[in-house]
N, CA, C and O atoms as a CHARMM CRD file, in Angstrom:
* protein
*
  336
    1    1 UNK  N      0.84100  -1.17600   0.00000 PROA 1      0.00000
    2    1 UNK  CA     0.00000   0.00000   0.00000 PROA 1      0.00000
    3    1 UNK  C      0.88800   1.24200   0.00000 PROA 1      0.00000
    4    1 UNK  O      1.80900   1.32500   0.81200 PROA 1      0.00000
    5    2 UNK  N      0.66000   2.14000  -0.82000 PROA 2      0.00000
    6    2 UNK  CA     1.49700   3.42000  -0.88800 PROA 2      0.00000
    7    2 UNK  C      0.75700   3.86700  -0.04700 PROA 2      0.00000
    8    2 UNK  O     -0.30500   3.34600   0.29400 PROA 2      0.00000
    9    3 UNK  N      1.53100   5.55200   0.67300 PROA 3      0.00000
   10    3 UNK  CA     1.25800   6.35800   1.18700 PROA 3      0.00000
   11    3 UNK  C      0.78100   7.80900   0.75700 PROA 3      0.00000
   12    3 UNK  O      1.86900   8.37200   0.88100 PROA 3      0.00000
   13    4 UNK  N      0.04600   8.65500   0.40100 PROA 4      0.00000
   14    4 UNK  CA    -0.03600   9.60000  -0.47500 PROA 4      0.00000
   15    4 UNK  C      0.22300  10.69800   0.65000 PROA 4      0.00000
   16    4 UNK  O     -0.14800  10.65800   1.82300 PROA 4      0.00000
   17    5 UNK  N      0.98100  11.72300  -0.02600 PROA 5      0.00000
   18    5 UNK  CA     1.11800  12.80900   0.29400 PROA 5      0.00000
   19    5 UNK  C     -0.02600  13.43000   0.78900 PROA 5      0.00000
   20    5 UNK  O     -0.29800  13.55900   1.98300 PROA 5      0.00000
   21    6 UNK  N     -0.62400  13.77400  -0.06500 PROA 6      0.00000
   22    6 UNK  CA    -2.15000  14.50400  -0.04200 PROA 6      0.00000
   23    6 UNK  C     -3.18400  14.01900  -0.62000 PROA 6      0.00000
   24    6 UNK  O     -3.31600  13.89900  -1.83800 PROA 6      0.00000
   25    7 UNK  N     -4.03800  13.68700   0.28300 PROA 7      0.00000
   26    7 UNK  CA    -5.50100  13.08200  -0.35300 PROA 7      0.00000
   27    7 UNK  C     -6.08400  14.33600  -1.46900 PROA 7      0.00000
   28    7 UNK  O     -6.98800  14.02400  -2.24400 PROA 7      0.00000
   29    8 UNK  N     -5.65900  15.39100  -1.48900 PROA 8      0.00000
   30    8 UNK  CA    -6.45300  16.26600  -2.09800 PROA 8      0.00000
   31    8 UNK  C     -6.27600  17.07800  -3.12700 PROA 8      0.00000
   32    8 UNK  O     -5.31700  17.53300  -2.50400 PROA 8      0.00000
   33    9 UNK  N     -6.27800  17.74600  -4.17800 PROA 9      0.00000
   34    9 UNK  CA    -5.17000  18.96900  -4.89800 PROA 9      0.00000
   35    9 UNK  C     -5.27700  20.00000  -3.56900 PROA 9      0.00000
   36    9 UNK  O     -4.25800  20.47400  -3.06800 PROA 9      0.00000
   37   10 UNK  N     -6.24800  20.21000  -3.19900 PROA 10     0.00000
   38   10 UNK  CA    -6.23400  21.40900  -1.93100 PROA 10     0.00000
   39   10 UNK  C     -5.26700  21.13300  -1.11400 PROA 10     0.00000
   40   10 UNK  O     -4.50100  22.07000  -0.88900 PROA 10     0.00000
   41   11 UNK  N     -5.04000  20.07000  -0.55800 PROA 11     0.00000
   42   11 UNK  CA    -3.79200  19.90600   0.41100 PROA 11     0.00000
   43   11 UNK  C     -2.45000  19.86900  -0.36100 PROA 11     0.00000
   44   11 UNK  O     -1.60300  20.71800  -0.08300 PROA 11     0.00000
   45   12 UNK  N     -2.26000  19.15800  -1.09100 PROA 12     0.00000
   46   12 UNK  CA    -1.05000  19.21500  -2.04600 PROA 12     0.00000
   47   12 UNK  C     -0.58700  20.33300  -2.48700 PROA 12     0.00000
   48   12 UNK  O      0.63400  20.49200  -2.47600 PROA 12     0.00000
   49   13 UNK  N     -1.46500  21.39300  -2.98800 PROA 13     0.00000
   50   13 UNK  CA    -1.59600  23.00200  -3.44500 PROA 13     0.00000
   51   13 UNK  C     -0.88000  23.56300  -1.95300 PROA 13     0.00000
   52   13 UNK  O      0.29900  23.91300  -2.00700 PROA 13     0.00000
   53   14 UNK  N     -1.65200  23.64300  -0.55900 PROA 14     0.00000
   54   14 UNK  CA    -1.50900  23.74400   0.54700 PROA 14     0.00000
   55   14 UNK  C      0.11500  23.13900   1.06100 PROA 14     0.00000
   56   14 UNK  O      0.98000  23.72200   1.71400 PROA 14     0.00000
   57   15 UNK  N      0.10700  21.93600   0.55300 PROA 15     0.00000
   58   15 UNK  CA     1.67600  21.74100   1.35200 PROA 15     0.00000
   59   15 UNK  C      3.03000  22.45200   0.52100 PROA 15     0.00000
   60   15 UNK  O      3.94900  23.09900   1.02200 PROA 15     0.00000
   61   16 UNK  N      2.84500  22.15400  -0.67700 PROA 16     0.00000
   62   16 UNK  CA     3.95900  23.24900  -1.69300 PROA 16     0.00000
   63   16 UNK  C      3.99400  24.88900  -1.13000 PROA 16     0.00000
   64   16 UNK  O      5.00000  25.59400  -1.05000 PROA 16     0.00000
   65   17 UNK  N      2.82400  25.20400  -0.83000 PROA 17     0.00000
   66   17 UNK  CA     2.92500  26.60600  -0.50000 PROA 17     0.00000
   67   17 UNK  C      3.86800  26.66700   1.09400 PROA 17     0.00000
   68   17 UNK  O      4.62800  27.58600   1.39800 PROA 17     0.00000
   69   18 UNK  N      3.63100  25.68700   1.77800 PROA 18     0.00000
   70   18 UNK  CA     4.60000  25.86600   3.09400 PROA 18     0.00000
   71   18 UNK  C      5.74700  25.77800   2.97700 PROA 18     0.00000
   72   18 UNK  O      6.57300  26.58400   3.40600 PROA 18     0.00000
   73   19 UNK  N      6.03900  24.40300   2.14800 PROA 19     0.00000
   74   19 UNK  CA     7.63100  23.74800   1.88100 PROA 19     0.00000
   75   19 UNK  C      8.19300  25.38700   1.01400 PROA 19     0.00000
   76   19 UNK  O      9.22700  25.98400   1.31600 PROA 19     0.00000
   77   20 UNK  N      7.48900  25.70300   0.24400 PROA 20     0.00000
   78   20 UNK  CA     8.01100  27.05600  -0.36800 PROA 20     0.00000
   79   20 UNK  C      8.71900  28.11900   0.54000 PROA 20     0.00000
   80   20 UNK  O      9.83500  28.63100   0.44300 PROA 20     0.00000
   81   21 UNK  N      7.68900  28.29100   1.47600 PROA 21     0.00000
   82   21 UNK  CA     7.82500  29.56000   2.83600 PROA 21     0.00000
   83   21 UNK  C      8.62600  29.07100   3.29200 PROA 21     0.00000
   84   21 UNK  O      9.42400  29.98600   3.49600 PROA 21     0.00000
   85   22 UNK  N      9.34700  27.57100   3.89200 PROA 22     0.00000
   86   22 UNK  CA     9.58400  27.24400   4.46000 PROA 22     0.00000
   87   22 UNK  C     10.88600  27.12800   4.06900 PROA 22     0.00000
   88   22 UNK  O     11.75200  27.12200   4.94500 PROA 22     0.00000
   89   23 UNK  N     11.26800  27.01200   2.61700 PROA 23     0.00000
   90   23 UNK  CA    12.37700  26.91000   2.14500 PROA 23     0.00000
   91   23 UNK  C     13.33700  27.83500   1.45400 PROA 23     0.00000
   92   23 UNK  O     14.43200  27.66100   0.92100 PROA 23     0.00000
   93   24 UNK  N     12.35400  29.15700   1.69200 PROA 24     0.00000
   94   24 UNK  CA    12.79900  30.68800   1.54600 PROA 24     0.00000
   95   24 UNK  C     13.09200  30.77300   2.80800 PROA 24     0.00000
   96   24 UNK  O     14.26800  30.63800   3.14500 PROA 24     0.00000
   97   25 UNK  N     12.04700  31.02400   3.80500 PROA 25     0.00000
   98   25 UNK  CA    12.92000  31.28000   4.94400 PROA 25     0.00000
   99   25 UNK  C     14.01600  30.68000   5.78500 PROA 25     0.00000
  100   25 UNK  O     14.73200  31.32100   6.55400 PROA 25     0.00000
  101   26 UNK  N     14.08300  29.18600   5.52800 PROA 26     0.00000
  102   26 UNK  CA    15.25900  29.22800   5.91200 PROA 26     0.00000
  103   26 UNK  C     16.52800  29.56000   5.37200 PROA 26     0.00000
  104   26 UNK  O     17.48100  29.80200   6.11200 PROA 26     0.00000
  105   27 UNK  N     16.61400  29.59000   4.07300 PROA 27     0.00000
  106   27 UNK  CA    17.98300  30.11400   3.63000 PROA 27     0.00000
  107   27 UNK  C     17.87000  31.53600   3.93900 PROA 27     0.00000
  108   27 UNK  O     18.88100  32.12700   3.55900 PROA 27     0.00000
  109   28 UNK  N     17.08800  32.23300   4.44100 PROA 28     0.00000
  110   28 UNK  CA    17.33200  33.78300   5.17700 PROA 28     0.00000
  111   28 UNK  C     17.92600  33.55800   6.66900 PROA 28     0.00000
  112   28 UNK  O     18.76100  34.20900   7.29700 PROA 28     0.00000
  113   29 UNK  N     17.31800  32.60400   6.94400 PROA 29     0.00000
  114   29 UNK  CA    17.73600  32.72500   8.22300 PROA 29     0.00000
  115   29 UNK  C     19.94100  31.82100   8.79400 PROA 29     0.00000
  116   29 UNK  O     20.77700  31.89800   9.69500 PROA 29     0.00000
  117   30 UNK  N     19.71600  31.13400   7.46100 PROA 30     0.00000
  118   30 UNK  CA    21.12300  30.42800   7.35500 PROA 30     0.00000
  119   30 UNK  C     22.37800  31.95900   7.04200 PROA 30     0.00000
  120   30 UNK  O     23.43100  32.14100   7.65400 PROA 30     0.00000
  121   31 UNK  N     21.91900  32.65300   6.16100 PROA 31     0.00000
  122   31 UNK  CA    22.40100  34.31700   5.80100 PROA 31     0.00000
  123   31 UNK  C     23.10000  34.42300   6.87700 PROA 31     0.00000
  124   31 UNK  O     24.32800  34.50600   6.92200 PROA 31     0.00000
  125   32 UNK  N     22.06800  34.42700   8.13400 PROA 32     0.00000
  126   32 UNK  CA    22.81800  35.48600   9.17200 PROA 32     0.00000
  127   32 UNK  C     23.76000  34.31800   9.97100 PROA 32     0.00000
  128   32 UNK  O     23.53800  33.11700   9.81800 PROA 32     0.00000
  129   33 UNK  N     24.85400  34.84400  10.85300 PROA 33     0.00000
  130   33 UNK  CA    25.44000  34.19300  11.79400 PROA 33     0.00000
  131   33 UNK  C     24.76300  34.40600  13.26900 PROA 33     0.00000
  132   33 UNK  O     25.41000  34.92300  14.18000 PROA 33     0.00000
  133   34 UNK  N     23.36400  33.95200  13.44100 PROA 34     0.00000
  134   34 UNK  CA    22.68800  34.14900  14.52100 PROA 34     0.00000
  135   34 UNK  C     23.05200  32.47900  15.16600 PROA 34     0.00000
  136   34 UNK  O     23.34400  31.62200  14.33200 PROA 34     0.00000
  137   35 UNK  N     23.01100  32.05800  16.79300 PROA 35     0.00000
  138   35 UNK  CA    22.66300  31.38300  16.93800 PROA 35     0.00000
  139   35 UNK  C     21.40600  30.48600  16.91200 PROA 35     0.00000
  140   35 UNK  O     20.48500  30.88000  16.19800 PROA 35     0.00000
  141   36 UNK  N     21.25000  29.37300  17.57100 PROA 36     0.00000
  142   36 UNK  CA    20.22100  28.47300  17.30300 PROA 36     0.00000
  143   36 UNK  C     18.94900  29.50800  18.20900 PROA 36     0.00000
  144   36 UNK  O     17.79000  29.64200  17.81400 PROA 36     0.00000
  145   37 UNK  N     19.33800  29.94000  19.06000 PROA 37     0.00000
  146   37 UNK  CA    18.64300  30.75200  20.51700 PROA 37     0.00000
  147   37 UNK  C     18.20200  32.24800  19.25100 PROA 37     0.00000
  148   37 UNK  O     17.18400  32.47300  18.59700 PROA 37     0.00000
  149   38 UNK  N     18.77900  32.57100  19.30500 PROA 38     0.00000
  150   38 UNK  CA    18.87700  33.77400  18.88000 PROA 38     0.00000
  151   38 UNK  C     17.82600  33.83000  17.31800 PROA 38     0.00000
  152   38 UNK  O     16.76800  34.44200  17.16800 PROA 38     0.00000
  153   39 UNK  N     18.30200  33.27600  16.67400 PROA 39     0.00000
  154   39 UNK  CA    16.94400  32.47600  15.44600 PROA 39     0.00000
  155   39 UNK  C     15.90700  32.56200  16.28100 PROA 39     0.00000
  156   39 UNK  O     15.18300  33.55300  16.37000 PROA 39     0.00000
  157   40 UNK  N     15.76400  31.30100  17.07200 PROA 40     0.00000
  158   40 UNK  CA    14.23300  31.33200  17.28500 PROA 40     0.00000
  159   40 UNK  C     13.26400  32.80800  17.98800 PROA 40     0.00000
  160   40 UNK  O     12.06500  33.05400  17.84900 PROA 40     0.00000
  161   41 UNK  N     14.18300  33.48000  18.64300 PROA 41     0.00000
  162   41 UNK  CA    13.81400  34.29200  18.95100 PROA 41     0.00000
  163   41 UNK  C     13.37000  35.27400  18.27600 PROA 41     0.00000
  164   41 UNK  O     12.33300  35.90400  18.48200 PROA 41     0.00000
  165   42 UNK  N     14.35700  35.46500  17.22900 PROA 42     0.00000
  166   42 UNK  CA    13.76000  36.39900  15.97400 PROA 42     0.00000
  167   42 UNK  C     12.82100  35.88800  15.06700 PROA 42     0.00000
  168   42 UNK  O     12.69200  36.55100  14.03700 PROA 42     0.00000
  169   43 UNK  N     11.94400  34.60600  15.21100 PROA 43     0.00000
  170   43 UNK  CA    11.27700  34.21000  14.82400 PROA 43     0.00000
  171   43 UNK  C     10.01500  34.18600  15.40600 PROA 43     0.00000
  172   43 UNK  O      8.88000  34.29200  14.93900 PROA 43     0.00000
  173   44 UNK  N     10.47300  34.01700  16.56900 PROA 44     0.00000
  174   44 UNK  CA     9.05600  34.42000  17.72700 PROA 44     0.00000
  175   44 UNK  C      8.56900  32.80200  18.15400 PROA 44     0.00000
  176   44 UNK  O      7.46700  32.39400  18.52100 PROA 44     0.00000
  177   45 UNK  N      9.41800  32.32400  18.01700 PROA 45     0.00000
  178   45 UNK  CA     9.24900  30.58100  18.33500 PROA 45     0.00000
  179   45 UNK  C     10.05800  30.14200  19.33600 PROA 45     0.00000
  180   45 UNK  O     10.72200  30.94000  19.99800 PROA 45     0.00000
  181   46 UNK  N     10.08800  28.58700  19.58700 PROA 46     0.00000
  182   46 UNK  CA    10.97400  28.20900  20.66000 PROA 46     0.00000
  183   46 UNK  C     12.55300  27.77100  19.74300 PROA 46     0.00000
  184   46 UNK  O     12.86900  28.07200  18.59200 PROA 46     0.00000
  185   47 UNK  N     13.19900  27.08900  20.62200 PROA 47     0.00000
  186   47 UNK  CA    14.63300  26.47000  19.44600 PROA 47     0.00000
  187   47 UNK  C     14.20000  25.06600  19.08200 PROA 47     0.00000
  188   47 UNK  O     14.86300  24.44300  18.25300 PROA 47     0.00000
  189   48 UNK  N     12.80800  24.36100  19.81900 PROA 48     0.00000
  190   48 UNK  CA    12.80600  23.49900  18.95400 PROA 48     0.00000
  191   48 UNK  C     11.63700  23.47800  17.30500 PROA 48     0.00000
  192   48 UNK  O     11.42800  22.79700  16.30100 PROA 48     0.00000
  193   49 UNK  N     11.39700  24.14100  17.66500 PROA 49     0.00000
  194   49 UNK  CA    10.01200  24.97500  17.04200 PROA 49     0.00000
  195   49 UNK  C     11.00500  25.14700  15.85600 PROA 49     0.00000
  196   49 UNK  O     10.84800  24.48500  14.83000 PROA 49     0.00000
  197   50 UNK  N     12.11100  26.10800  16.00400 PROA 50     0.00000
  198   50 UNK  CA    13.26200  26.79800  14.79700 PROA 50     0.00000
  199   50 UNK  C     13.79000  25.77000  13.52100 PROA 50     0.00000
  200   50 UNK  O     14.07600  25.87400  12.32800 PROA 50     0.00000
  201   51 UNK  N     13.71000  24.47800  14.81300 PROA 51     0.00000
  202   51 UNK  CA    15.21200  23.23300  14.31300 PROA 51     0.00000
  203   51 UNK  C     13.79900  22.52200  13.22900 PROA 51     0.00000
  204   51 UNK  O     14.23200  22.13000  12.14500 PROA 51     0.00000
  205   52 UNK  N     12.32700  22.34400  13.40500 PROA 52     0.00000
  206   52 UNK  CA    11.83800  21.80500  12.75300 PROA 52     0.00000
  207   52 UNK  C     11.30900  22.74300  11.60500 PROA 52     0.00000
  208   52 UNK  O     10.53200  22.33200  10.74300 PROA 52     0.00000
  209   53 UNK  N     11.73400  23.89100  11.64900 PROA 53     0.00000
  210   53 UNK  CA    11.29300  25.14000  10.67200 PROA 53     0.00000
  211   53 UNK  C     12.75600  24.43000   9.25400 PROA 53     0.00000
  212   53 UNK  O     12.53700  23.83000   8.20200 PROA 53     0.00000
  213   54 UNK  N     14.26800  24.89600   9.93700 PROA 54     0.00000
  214   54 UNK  CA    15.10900  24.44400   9.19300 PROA 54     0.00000
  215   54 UNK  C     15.19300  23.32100   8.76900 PROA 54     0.00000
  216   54 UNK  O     16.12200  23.02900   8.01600 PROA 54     0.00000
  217   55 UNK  N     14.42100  22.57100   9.07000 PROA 55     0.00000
  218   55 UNK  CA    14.81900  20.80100   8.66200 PROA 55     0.00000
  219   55 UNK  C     13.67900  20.55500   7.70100 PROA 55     0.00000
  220   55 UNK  O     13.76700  19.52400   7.03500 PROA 55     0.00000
  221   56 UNK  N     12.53800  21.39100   7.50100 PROA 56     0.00000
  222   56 UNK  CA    11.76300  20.96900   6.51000 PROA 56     0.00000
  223   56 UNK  C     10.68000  20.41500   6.78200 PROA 56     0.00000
  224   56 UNK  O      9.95000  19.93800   5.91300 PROA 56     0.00000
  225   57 UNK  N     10.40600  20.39800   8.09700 PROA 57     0.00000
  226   57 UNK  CA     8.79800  19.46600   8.76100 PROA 57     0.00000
  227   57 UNK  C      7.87100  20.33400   8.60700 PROA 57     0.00000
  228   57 UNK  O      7.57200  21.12300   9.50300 PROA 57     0.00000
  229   58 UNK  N      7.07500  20.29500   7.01100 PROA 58     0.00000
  230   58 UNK  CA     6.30300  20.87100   6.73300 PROA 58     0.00000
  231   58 UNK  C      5.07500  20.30000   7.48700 PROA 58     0.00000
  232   58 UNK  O      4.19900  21.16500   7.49800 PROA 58     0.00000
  233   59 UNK  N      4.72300  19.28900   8.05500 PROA 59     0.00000
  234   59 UNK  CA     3.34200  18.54300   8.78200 PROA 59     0.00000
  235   59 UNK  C      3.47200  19.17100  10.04500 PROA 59     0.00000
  236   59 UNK  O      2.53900  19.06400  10.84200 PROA 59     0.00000
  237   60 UNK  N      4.44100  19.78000  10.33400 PROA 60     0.00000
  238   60 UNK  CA     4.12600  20.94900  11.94300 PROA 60     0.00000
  239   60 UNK  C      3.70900  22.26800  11.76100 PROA 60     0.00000
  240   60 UNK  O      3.23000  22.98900  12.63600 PROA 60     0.00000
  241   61 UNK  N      3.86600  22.49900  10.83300 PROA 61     0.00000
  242   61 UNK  CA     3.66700  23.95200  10.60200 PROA 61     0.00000
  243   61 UNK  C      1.91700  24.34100   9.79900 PROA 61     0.00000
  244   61 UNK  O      1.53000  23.66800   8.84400 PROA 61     0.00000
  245   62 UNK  N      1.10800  25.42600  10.35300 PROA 62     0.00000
  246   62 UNK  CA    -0.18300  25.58500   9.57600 PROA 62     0.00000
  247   62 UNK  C      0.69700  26.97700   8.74400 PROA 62     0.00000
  248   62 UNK  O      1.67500  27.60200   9.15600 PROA 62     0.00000
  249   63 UNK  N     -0.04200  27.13900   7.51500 PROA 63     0.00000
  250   63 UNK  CA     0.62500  27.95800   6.22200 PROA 63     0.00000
  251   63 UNK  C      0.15600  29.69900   7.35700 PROA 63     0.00000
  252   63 UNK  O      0.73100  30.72400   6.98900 PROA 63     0.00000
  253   64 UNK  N     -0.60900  29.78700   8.31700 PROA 64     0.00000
  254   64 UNK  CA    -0.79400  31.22100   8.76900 PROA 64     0.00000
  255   64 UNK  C      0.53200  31.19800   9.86900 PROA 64     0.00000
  256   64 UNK  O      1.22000  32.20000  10.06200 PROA 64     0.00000
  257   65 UNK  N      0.71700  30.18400  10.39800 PROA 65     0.00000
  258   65 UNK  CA     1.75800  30.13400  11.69200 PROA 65     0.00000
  259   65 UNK  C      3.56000  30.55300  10.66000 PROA 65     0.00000
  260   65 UNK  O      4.57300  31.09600  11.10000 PROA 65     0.00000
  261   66 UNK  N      3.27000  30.01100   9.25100 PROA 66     0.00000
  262   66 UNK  CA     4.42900  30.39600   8.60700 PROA 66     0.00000
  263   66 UNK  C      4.59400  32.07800   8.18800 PROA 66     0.00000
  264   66 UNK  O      5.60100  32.77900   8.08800 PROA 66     0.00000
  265   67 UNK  N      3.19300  32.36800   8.00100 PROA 67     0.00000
  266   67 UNK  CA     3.21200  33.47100   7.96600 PROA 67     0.00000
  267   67 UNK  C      3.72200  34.22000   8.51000 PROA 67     0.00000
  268   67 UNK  O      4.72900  34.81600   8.12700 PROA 67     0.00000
  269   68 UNK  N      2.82100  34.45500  10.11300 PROA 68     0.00000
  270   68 UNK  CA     3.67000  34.90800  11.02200 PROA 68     0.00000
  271   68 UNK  C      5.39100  35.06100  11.24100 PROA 68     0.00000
  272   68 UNK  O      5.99900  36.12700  11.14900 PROA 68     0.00000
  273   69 UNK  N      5.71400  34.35700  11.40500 PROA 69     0.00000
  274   69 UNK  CA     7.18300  33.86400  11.13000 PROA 69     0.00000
  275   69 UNK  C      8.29300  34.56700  10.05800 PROA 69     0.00000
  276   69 UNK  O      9.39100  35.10800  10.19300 PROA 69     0.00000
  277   70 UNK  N      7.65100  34.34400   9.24200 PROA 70     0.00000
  278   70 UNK  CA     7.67100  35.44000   8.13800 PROA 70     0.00000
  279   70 UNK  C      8.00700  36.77700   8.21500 PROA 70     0.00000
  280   70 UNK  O      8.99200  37.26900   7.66500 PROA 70     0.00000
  281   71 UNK  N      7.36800  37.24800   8.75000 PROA 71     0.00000
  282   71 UNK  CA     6.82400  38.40900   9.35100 PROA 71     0.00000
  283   71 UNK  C      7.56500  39.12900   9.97500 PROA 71     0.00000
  284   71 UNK  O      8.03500  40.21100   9.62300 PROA 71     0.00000
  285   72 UNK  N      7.74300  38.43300  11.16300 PROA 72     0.00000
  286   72 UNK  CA     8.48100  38.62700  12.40700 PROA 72     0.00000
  287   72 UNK  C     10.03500  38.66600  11.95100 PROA 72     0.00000
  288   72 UNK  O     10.72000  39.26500  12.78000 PROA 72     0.00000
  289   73 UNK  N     10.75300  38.18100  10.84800 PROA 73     0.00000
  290   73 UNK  CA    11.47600  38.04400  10.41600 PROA 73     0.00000
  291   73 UNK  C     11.33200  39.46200   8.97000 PROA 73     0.00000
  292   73 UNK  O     11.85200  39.41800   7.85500 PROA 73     0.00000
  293   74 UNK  N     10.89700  40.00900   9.26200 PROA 74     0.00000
  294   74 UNK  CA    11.08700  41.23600   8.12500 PROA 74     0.00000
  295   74 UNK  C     10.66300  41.09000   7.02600 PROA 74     0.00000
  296   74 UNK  O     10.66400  41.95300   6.14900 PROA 74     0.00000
  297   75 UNK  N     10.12200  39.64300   6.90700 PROA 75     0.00000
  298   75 UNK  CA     9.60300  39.48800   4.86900 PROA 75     0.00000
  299   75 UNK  C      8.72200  39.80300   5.13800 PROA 75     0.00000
  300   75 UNK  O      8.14800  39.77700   6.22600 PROA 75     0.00000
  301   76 UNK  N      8.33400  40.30800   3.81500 PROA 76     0.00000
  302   76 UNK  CA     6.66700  40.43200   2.86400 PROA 76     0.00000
  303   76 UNK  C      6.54700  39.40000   2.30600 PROA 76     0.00000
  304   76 UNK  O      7.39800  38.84800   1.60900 PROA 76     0.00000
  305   77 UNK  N      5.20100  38.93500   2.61700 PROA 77     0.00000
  306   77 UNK  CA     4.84300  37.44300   1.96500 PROA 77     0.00000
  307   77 UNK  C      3.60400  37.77500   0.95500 PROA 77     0.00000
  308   77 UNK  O      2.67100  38.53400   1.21900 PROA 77     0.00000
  309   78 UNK  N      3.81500  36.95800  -0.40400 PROA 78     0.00000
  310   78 UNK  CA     2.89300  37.78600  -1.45200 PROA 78     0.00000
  311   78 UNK  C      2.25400  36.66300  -1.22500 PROA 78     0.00000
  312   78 UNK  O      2.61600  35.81000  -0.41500 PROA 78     0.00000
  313   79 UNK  N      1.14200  36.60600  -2.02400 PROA 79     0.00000
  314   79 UNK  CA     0.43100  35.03700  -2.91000 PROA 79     0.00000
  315   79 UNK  C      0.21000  35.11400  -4.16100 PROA 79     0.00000
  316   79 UNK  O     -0.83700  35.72000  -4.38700 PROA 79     0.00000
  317   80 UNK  N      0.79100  34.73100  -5.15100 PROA 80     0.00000
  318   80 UNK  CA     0.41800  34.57800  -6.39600 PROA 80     0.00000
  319   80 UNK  C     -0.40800  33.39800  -7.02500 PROA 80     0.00000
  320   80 UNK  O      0.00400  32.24800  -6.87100 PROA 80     0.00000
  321   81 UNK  N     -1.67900  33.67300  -7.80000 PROA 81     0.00000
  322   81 UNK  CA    -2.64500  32.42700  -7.93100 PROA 81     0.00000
  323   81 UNK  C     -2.38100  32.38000  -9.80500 PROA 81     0.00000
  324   81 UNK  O     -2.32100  33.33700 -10.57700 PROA 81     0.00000
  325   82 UNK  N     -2.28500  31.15700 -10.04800 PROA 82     0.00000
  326   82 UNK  CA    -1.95100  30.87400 -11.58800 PROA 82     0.00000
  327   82 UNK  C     -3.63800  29.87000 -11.73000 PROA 82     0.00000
  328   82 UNK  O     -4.39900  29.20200 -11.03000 PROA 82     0.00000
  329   83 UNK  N     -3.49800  30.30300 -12.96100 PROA 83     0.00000
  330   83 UNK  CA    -5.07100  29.55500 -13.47200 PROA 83     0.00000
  331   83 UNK  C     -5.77600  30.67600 -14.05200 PROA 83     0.00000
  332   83 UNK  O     -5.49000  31.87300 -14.04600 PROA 83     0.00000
  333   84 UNK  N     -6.95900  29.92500 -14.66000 PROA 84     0.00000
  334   84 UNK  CA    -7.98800  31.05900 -15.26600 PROA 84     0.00000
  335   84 UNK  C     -9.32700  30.72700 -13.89100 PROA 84     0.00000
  336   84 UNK  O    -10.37900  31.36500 -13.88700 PROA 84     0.00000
């Protein structure tokens, strides 16, 4: 039995958009020479909260909590929608 990513296009649509956020912000946050402490803080999270931001555990994160994060970290976060 396989495992599917996403039962849905909505969730699948939904998880690309995090792994995206998720994979912009961390190479912003790799930029600086902040510690592990010091990251999370400028993130507004804990350090373990940070370590699963950098590692890619998109199934912890909801796409508004990335937002935030975002945020707190100085980006502007757009949304661009493709389709008719």
């Amino acid at each position: 039995m396989q495992c599917a990513i996403a039962d849905t296009p909505e969730e699948a649509a939904n998880r690309r958009a995090r792994a995206e956020l998720m994979q912009k912000m961390g190479a912003r946050l790799k930029k600086h020479d902040w510690t592990q402490a010091e990251a999370a803080s400028r993130c507004g999270v804990t350090q373990p909260r940070n370590n699963d931001l950098l590692r890619g555990r998109v199934s912890r994160f909801r796409l508004d909590a990335l937002v935030n994060i975002a945020t707190a970290l100085g980006c502007r976060v757009r949304v661009d929608l493709d389709g008719g």
